[in-house]
Every structure is written in structure tokens, then in C-alpha cells.
N, C-alpha and C positions, 0 to 999 in steps of 0.2 A: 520434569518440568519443561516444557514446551520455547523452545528458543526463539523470538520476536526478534528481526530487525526492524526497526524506524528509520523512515526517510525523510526527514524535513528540512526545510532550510528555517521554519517559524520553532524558535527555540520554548516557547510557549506551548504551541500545539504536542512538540516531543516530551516536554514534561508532562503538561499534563496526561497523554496517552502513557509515557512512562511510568507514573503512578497508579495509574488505574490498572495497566494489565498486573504490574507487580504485586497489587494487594490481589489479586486474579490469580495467584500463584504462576506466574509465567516471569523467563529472563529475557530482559528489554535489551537489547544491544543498541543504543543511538547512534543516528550518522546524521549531521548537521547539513549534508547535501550530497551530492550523486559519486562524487569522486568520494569521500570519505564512504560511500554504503557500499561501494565496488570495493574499499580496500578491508573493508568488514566483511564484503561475502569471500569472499579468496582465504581470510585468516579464520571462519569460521563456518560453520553448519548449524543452519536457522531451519525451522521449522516451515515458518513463514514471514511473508516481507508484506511490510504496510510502506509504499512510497507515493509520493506526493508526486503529481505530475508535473506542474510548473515549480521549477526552482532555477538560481542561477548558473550559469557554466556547462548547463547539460540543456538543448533546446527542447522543448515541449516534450513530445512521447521517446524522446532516446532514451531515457532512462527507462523507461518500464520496456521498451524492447531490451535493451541490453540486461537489464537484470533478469529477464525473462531468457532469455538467452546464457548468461552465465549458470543462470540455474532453474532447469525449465522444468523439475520435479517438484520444486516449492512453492507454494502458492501464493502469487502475490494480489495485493488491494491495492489498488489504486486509487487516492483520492486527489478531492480540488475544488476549492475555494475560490475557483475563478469568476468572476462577474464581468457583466459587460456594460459599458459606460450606456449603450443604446439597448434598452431592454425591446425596443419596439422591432428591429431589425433580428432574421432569421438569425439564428448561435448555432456554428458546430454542434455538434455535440460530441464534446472531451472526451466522457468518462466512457460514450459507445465504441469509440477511436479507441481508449485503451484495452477495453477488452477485445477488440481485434489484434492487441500486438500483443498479447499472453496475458493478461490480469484477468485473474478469475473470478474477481468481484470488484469492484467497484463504490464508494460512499464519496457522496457529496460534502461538504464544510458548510456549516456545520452540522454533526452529527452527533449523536447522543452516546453517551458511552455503555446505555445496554443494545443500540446496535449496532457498536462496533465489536463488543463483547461476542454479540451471536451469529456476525458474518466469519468471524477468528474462527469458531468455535464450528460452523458449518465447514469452512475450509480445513480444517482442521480432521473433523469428521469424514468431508469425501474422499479425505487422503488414505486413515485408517483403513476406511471399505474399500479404497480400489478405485472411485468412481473417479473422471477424470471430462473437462470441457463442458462442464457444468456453468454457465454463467448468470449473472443477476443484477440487475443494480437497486440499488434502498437509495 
């Protein structure tokens, strides 16, 4: 059974991706934000990590470099729900920023749970085979 950590600070969002991966036959490990998913990857061995870019205590992309960095065989998702008050003015873009600092895929908020199902399930797959710096955003 495939080890999932969760990164969220939206206790909503972790449940419900909680539920779904688990009826998915997969074990969810939740972490309610950056410090609790750092003290979850140190005490365990996860398959792969879904964490949320913006949360509080950890600023923008520190958490997806560091957990990329604590554990740079694991594949992580990055997602985010960010908007911008001014839709008419140029937006970073977040989710391209975090796969420049190790996230191997990428979903936006909201996203649908068959694809988040089949980004898991791709990451998961090019681990198997070997394949490695494969990236994509849905």
C-alpha cells in the first residue's frame, strides 16, 4: 500500500483528499502544515508528498524546497489555490516556480479527484520505471 503524505493547512481539503486516496487503497499520513509534514517526513517513509504551497509559518516555496530537499527521491505535488485580488494584472506563476525547486507535478485548487488520482498514479509509475525530471502541470 503506497505511503501519501498531505500538506495542508485547509483541514477540509486534507480530509477530503484523505478519504478519497484511502478508499484508492493508499495510507494518508496528514500534516496540518510545514512544521508538522517535516516532523512526519523524519519519522516516516512516504511514497510521495502532495503539499500545498501557501500555508502559514513556512513563506511561499520554502516548504516545497525543503521537503524536496529532505527528501529528493520522493515525489512531490504541489498544489494552490491562490487567486489574485487583480485578475487584469500579470500573476507569477506559482505552480511553474514550484517545479523549479523539486515538484514533479503540479495541480491547481480546485482539482478534481480523478486528477489527482492520475498525477499520484503517473508519479508513482515514473518512480517504478526509473524515469526521473519528468514535469507537467494539469
Amino acid at each position: 500500500m503506497p505511503r501519501i503524505l498531505v500538506v495542508d493547512d485547509d483541514p477540509m481539503v486534507c480530509m477530503a483528499i484523505e478519504i478519497y486516496l484511502e478508499r484508492h487503497s493508499f495510507q494518508v499520513t496528514i500534516a496540518d502544515g510545514g512544521e508538522a509534514g517535516l516532523r512526519a517526513l523524519e519519522g516516516m517513509a512516504f511514497d510521495l508528498m502532495i503539499v500545498d504551497i501557501f500555508m502559514p509559518h513556512m513563506r511561499g516555496f520554502e516548504s516545497i524546497r525543503i521537503f524536496h530537499e529532505r527528501a529528493p527521491s520522493v515525489p512531490l505535488i504541489a498544489m494552490s489555490g491562490y487567486a489574485f485580488a487583480n485578475l487584469d494584472s500579470p500573476a507569477p506563476d506559482f505552480l511553474r516556480m514550484a517545479l523549479e525547486l523539486g515538484a514533479t507535478r503540479c495541480l491547481r485548487k480546485p482539482f478534481t479527484p480523478v486528477a489527482l488520482l492520475t498525477v499520484i498514479n503517473e508519479c508513482l509509475a515514473e518512480v517504478q520505471s526509473g524515469l526521473t525530471g519528468v514535469v507537467e502541470m494539469r
